[in-house]
C-alpha positions as a LaTeX table, in Angstrom:
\begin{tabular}{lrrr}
\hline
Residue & $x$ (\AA) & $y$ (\AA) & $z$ (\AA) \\
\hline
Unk1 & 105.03 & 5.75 & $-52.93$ \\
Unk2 & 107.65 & 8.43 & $-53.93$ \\
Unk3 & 107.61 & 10.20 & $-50.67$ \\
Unk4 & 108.05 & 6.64 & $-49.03$ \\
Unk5 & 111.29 & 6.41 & $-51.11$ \\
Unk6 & 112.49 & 9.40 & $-50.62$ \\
Unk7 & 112.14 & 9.31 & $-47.05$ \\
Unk8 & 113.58 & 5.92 & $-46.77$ \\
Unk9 & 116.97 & 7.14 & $-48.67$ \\
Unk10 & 116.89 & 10.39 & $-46.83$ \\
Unk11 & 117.40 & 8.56 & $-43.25$ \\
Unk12 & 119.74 & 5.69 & $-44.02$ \\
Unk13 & 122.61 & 5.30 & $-41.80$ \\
Unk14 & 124.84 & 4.57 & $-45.01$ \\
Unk15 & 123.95 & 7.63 & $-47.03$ \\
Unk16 & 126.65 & 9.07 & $-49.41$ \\
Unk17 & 127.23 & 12.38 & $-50.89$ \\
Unk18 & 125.76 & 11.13 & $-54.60$ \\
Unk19 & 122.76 & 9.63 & $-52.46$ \\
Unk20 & 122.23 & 12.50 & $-50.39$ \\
Unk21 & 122.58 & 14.84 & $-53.91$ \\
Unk22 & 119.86 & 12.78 & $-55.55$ \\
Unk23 & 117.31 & 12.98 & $-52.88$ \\
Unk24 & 118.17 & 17.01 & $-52.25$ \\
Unk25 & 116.83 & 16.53 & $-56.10$ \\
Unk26 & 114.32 & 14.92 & $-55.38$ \\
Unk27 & 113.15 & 16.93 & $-53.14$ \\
Unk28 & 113.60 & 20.13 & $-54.93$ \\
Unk29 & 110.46 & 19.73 & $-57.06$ \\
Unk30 & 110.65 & 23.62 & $-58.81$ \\
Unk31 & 114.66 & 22.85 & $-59.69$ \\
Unk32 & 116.18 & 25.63 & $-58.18$ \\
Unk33 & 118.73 & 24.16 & $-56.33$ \\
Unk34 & 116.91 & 25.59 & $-52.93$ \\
Unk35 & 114.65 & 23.72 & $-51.02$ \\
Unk36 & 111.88 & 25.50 & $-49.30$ \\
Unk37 & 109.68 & 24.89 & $-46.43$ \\
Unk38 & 106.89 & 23.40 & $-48.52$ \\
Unk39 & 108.89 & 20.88 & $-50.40$ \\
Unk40 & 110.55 & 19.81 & $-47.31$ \\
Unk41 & 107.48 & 19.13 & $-46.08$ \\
Unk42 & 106.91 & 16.08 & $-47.84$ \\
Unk43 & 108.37 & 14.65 & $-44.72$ \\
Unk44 & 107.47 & 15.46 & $-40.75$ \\
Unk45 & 111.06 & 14.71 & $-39.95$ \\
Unk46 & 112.61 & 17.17 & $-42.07$ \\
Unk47 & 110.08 & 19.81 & $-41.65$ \\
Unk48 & 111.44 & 19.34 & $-38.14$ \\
Unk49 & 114.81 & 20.37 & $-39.11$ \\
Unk50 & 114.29 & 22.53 & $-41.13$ \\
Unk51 & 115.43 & 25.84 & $-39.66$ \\
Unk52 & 117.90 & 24.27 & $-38.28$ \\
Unk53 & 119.67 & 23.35 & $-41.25$ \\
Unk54 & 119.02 & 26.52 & $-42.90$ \\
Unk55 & 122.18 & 28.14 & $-41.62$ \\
Unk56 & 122.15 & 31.33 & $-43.52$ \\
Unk57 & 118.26 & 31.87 & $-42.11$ \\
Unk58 & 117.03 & 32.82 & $-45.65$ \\
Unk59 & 114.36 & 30.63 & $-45.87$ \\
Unk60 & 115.81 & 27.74 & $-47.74$ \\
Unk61 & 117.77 & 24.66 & $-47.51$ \\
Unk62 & 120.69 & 24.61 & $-49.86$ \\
Unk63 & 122.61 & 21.30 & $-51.56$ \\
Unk64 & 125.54 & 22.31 & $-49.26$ \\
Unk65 & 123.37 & 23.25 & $-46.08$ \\
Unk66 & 121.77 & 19.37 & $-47.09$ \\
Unk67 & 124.59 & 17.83 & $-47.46$ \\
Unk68 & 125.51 & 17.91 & $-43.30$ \\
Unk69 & 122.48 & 14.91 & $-43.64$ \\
Unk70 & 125.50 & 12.79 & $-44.90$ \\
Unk71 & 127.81 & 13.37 & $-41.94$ \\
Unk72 & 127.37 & 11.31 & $-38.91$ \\
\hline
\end{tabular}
């Protein structure tokens, strides 16, 4: 049920910065304020994007790489 949730709120078209903040925190299940490859996966979508919002290429999705999720 949580990933449903999460998913749901990730991809709505009226996502805002706090919404987009509470599901990166969601997400990051070890509270590091990174999110890797295997707690991305929670979702085939976002594995999917993955690298792609991992501009730096170190491995892991920051709040600030995240937040471009909000922008449309």
């Amino acid at each position: 049920m949580k990933k449903i949730i999460i998913v749901g709120l990730l991809f709505m078209s009226s996502a805002s910065a706090f919404a987009t903040t509470d599901i990166f925190t969601a997400l990051d299940v070890n509270e590091d304020n990174l999110l890797s490859a295997q707690e991305a996966s929670i979702d085939t979508t976002l594995t999917a994007i993955f690298t792609d919002l991992d501009n730096n290429n170190d491995g892991f999705v920051s709040k600030q790489e995240f937040s471009v999720l909000q922008k449309h």
